[in-house]
C-alpha positions as CSV (number, residue, x, y, z in Angstrom):
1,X,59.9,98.6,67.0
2,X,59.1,94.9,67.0
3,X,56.2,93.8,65.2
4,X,54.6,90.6,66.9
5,X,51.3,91.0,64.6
6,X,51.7,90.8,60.8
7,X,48.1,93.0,60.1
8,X,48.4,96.7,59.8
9,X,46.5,99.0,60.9
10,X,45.5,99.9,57.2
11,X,44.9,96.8,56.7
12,X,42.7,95.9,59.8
13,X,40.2,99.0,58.9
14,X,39.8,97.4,55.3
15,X,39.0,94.2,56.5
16,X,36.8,95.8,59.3
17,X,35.0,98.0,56.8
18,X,34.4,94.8,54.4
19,X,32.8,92.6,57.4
20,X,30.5,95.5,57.8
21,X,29.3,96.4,54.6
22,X,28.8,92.3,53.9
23,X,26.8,92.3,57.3
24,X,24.8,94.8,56.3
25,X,23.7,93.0,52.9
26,X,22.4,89.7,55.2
27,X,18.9,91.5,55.9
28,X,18.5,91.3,52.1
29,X,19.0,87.5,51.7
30,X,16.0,86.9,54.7
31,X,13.0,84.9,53.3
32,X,9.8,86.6,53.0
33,X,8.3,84.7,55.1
34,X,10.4,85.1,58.1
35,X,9.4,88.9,58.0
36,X,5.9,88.4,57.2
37,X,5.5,90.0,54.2
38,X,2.5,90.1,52.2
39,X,1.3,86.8,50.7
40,X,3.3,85.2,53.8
41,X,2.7,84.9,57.5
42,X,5.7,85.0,59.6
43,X,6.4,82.8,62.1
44,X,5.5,84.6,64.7
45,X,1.8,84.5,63.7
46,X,1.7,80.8,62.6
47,X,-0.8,78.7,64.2
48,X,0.7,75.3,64.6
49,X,-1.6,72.2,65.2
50,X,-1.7,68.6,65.9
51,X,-4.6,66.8,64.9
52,X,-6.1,63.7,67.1
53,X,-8.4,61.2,65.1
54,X,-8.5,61.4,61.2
55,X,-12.1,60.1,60.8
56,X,-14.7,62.3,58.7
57,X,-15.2,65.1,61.4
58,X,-11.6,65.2,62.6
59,X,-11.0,65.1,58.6
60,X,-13.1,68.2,58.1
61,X,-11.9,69.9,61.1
62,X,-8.6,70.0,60.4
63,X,-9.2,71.1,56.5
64,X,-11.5,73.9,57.7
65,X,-8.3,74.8,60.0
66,X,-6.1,74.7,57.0
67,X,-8.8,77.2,54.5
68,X,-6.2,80.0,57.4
69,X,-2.6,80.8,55.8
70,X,-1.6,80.9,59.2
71,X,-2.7,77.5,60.7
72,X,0.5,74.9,60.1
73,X,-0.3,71.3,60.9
74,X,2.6,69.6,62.4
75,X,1.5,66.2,63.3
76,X,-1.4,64.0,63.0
77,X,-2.3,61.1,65.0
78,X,-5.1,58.0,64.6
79,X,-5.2,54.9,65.8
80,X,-5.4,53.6,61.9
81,X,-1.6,53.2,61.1
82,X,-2.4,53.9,57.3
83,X,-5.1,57.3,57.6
84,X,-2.1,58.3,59.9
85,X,0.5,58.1,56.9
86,X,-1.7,59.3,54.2
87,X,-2.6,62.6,56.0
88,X,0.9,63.4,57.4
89,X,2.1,62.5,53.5
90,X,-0.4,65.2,52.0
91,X,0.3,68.0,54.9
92,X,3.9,67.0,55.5
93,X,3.5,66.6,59.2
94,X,4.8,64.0,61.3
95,X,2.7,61.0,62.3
96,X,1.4,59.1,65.2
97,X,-0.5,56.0,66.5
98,X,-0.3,57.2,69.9
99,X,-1.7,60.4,70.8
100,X,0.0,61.0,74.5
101,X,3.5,60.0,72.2
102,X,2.6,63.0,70.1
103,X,1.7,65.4,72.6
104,X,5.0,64.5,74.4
105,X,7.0,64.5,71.4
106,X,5.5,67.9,69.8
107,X,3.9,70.1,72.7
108,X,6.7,72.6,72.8
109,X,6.2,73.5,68.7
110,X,2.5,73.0,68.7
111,X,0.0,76.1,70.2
112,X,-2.8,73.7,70.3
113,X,-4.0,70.0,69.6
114,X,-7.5,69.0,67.5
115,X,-9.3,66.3,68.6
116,X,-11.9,64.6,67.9
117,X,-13.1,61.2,68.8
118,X,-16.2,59.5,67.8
119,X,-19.4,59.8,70.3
């Protein structure tokens, strides 16, 4: 018999066997949060949010959104260059000058946008 393949049968199983016993340890290496545990939320149930106009109210808004372990803000947009950067520094979210660049950019991640504009 001519042997084109140099992997045994024996040998296939073992290796077969070890792929499936490693597989079955990934579950284990999951982050919490991923599954929702407690003290996490998974993603599933996040609440992601952009935030229009940085002012006091849009300010308070967005921080009384944030008191939720589910609400995520992803991006913040005003009109002042600098209360854009200092607010996406503190919530690590991505910032904008422009709000129709934001939506455009971020409306596929984002459930919902905040804004508020002064009266």
């Amino acid at each position: 018999m001519n042997r084109t393949s140099g992997t045994t049968r024996r040998e296939f199983l073992r290796r077969a066997s070890a792929a499936a016993i490693g597989a079955a340890g990934i579950p284990f290496f999951v982050p919490a949060s991923v599954l929702g545990r407690p003290g996490s939320v998974a993603p599933s149930d996040r609440i992601v949010i952009g935030c229009i106009g940085l002012g006091s109210m849009g300010t308070a808004n967005m921080l009384s959104f944030l008191e939720k372990p589910e609400a995520q803000i992803v991006a913040v947009c005003d009109l002042d260059k600098g209360r854009a950067q200092a607010a996406g520094q503190e919530f690590g979210a991505r910032t904008y000058t422009d709000y129709a660049k934001m939506i455009a950019d971020e409306e596929k991640q984002m459930d919902f946008s905040l804004s508020e504009r002064p009266s």
